[in-house]
C-alpha positions in Angstrom: -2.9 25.3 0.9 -6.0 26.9 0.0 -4.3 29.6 -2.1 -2.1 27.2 -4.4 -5.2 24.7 -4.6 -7.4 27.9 -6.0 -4.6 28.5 -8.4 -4.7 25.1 -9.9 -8.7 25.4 -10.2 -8.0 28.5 -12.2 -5.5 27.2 -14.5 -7.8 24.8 -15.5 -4.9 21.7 -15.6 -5.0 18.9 -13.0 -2.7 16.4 -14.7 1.4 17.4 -15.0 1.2 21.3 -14.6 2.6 23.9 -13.0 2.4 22.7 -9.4 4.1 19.3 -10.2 7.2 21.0 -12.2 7.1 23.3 -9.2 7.2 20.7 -6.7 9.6 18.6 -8.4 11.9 21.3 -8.9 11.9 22.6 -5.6 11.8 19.4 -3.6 14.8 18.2 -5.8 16.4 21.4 -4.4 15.6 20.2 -0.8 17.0 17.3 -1.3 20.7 18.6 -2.9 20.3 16.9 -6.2 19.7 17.8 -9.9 16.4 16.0 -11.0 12.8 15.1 -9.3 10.1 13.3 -11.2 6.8 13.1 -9.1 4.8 9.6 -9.8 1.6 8.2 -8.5 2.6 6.6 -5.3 6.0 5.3 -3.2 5.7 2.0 -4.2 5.3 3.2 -7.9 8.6 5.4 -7.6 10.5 2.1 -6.7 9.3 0.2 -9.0 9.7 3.0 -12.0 13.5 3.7 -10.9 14.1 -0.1 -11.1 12.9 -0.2 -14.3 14.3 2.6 -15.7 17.4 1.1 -14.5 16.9 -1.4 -16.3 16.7 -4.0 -13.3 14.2 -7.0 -14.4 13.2 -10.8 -14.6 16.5 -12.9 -14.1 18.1 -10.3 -11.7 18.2 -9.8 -8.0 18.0 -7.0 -5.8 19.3 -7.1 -1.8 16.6 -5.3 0.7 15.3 -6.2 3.7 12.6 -8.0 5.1 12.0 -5.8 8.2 10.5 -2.8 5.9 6.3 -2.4 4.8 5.9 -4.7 2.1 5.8 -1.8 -0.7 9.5 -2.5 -1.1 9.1 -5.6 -1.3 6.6 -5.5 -3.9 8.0 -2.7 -6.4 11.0 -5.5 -6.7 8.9 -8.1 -7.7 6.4 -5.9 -10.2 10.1 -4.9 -11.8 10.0 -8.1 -12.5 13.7 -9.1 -10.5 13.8 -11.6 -7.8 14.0 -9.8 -3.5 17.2 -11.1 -1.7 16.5 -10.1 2.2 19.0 -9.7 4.5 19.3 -9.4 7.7 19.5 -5.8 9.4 22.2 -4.3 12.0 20.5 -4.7 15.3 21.1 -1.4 17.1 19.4 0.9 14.0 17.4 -2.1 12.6 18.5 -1.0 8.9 19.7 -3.3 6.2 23.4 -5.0 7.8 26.3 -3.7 5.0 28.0 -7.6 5.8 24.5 -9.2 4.9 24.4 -7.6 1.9 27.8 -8.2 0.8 27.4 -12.1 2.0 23.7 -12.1 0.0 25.5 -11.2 -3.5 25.2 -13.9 -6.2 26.1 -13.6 -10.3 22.9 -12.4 -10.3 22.7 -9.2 -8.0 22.0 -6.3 -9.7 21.0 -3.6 -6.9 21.3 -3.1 -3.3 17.9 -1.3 -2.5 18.2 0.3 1.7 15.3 1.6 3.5 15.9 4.1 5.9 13.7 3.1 8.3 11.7 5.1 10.6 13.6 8.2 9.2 16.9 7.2 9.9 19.4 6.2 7.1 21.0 2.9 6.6 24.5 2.8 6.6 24.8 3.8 3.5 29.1 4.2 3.0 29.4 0.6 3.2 26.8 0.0 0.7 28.6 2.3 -1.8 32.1 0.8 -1.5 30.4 -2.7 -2.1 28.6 -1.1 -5.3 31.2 0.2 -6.2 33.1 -2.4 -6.0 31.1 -4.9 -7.5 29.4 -2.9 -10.3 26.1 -2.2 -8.9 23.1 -0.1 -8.4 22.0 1.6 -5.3 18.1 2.8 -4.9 17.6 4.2 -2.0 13.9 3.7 0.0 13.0 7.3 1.2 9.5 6.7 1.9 10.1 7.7 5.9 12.7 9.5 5.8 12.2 12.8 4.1 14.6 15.9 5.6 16.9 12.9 7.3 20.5 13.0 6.6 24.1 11.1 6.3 26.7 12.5 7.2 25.3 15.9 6.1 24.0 14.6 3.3 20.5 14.6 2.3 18.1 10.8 2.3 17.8 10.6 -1.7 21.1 11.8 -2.6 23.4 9.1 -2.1 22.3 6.3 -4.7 21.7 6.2 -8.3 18.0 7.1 -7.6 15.9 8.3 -4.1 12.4 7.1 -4.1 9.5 9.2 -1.8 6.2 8.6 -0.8 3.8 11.0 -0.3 1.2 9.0 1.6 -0.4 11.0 4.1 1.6 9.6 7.1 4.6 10.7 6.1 7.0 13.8 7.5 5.8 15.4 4.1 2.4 14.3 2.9 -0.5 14.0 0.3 -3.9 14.2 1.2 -4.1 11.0 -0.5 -1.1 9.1 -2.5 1.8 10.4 -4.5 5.6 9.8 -4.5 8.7 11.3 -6.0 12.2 9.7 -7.3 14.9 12.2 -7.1 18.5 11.7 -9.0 21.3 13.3 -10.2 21.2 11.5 -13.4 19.9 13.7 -16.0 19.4 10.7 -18.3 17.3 8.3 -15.5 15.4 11.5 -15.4 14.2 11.7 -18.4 13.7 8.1 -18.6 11.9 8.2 -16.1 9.3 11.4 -17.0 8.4 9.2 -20.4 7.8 5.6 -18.2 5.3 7.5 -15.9 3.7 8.9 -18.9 2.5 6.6 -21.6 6.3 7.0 -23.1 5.2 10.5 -24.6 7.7 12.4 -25.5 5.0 14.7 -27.2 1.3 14.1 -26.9 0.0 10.7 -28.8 3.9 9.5 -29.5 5.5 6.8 -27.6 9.0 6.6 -27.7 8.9 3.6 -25.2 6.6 1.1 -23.3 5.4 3.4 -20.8 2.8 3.2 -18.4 0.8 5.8 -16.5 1.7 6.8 -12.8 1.5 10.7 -12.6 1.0 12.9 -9.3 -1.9 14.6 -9.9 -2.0 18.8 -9.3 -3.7 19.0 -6.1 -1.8 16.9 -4.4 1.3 18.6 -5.9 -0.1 21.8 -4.4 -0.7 20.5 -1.1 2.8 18.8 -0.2 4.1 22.1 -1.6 2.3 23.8 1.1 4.1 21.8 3.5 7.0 21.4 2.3 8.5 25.1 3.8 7.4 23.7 7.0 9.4 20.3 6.9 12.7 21.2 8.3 10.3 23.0 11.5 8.3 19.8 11.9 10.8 17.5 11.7 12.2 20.1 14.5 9.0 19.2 16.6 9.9 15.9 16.2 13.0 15.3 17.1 12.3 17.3 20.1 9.8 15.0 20.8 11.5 12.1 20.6 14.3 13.8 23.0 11.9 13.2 25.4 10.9 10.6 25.3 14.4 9.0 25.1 15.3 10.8 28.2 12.8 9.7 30.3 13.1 6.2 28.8 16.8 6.0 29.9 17.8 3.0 31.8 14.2 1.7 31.5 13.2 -1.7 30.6 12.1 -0.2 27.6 14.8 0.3 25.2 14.6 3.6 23.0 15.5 3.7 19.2 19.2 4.6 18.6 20.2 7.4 16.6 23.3 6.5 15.0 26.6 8.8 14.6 26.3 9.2 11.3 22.4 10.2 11.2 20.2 12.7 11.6 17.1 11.0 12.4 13.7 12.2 11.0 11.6 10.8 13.7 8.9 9.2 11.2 8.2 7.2 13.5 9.7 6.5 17.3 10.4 2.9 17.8 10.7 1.6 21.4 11.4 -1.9 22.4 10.3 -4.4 24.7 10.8 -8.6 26.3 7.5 -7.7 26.8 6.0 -5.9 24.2 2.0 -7.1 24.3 2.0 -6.6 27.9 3.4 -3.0 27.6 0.6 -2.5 24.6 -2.3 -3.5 26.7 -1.8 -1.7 29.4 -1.1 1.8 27.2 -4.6 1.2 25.1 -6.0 0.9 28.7 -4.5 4.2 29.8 -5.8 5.5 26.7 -2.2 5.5 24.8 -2.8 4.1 20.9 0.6 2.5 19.9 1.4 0.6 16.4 3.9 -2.1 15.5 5.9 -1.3 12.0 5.7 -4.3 11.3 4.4 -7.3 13.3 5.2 -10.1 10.2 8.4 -9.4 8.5 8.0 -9.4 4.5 8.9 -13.2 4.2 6.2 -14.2 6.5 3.5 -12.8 4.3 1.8 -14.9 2.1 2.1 -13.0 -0.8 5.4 -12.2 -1.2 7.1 -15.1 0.9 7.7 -17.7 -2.3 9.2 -14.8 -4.5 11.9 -14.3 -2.0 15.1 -15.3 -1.7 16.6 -15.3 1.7 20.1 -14.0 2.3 23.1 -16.0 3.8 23.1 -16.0 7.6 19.5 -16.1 7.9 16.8 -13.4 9.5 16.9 -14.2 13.1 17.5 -10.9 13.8 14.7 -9.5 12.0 12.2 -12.1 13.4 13.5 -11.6 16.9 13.3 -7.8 16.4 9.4 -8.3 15.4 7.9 -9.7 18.9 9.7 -6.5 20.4 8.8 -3.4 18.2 6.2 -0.9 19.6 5.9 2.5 18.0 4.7 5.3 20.3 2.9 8.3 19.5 5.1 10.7 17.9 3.6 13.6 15.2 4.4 17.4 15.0 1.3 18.2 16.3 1.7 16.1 19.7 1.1 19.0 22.5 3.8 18.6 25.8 1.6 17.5 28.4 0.0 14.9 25.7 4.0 13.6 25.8 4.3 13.7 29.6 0.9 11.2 29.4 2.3 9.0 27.2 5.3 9.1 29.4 3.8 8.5 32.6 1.3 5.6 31.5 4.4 4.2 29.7 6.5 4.4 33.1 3.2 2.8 35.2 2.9 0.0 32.6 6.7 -1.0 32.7 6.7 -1.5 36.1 3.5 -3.3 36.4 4.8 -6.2 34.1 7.9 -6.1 35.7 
């Protein structure tokens, strides 16, 4: 890190140099596709790929409402109208039949998160595009170096959208993001609508806006980005496990579907008695987190520019009292997992 952040100081550039065409050509390699065009943030690689879609006011796009609200809001700064649906309940990803049952004349885009850094179900979702002339953007922002069906998160859609925010698998030291494509064209739509529309310096071409990565932080999710496939290793061996041991418990572990192979952003348990189980881990000293304790239609600010999907989120509000994230990072030494283990084991059965 040290090395490729003294390189950048000696070129002199900070803003769209060498370390961002680097990263974007190299982490478009990683993830199998033609194109990568680094942007400001996660949020602002969403909403950048919807518009240079052209997805705006008077259409719709089909997410989910069991997702951070970033997604959420880079539909409604496009200017189009969120349609949340319900999500399967053994992988808590967007529901294929939701979808299809949320469609109106309206729809324009179904937009999955793979959540936790597992993919959504995606096949389903690009029959039904397919089928009914739409756009798939995929949410990558926890899921970089996860698969379906041997293919990479980011490749499967029209457009892959990254964060960089320094919780993530790969991360900044502050914010960043990525959309990744095989279109050339959305590429290069995409390079002048992060950039003022500048096809050459002082000349708009179009009504662009400014969202670049800057070079430092290029250089320092390059420097981990040779060491992604060996942490998301760690991880997975981590969550092992802690699956393992959390076999025929009253504490249900995430499901790693057949057709995934699961990043481990984050590892998901869950729980009738999910509080309970929380209190008595801070007490032993075990820090959890809930992702996410109000599901995006319960938030004040993005509730009345919803629409909700046909059949209702019971699942997703069910799903919310029950979520429990345990510790799970690269870093995480073995007898630090046997800990969480044991005081997870001791605090089941004492609110048994």
């Amino acid at each position: 890190m040290d090395a490729r952040l003294a390189r950048v100081f000696e070129s002199g550039r900070f803003i769209l140099g060498e370390a961002v065409a680097e990263l974007e050509r190299e982490f478009a390699k990683y993830c199998r596709v033609r194109d990568g065009v680094a942007v400001a943030s996660g949020t602002d690689a969403l909403w950048l790929a919807l518009e240079a879609l052209g997805i705006g006011a008077g259409d719709e796009v089909i997410t989910v409402s069991n997702t951070c609200a970033p997604t959420v809001a880079a539909i409604v700064k496009s200017g189009a109208t969120p349609v949340l649906v319900d999500v399967d309940p053994a992988t808590l990803t967007i529901d294929p039949e939701r979808a299809e049952a949320a469609l109106s004349s309206r729809t324009r885009c179904v937009l999955p998160v793979h959540l936790y850094g597992q993919c959504a179900d995606m096949q389903p979702l690009l029959d039904l595009a397919r089928r009914r002339d739409l756009l798939v953007v995929e949410d990558c922002a926890q899921a970089h170096g996860a698969e379906y069906r041997g293919a990479r998160a980011g490749s499967l859609g029209h457009a892959g959208c990254f964060s960089y925010y320094p919780t993530k698998n790969l991360a900044a030291l502050g914010d960043g993001g990525m959309v990744v494509t095989d279109d050339a064209a959305l590429a290069e739509r995409l390079r002048l609508l992060r950039n003022y529309g500048y096809r050459e310096p002082g000349r708009s071409v179009l009504n662009g806006y400014t969202s670049r990565l800057d070079e430092l932080q290029a250089a320092i999710i390059l420097a981990g980005l040779d060491r992604l496939d060996g942490w998301n290793q760690r991880r997975r061996a981590i969550a092992a496990r802690y699956s393992a041991a959390l076999a025929g418990s009253d504490v249900a572990a995430p499901v790693e579907a057949p057709y995934a192979w699961h990043a481990y952003h984050l590892y998901v348990v869950r729980s009738h008695q999910r509080d309970q189980l929380r209190d008595r881990l801070k007490r032993s000293g075990v820090e959890t987190l809930i992702h996410y304790p109000v599901p995006v239609h319960h938030q004040e600010g993005f509730a009345s520019l919803c629409r909700i999907g046909d059949g209702g989120l019971q699942r997703t509000e069910r799903i919310a009292g029950e979520i429990l994230s345990l510790p799970l990072f690269p870093e995480l030494r073995d007898d630090e997992v046997e800990l969480v283990l044991e005081a997870v084991a001791a605090a089941n059965g004492a609110i048994r």
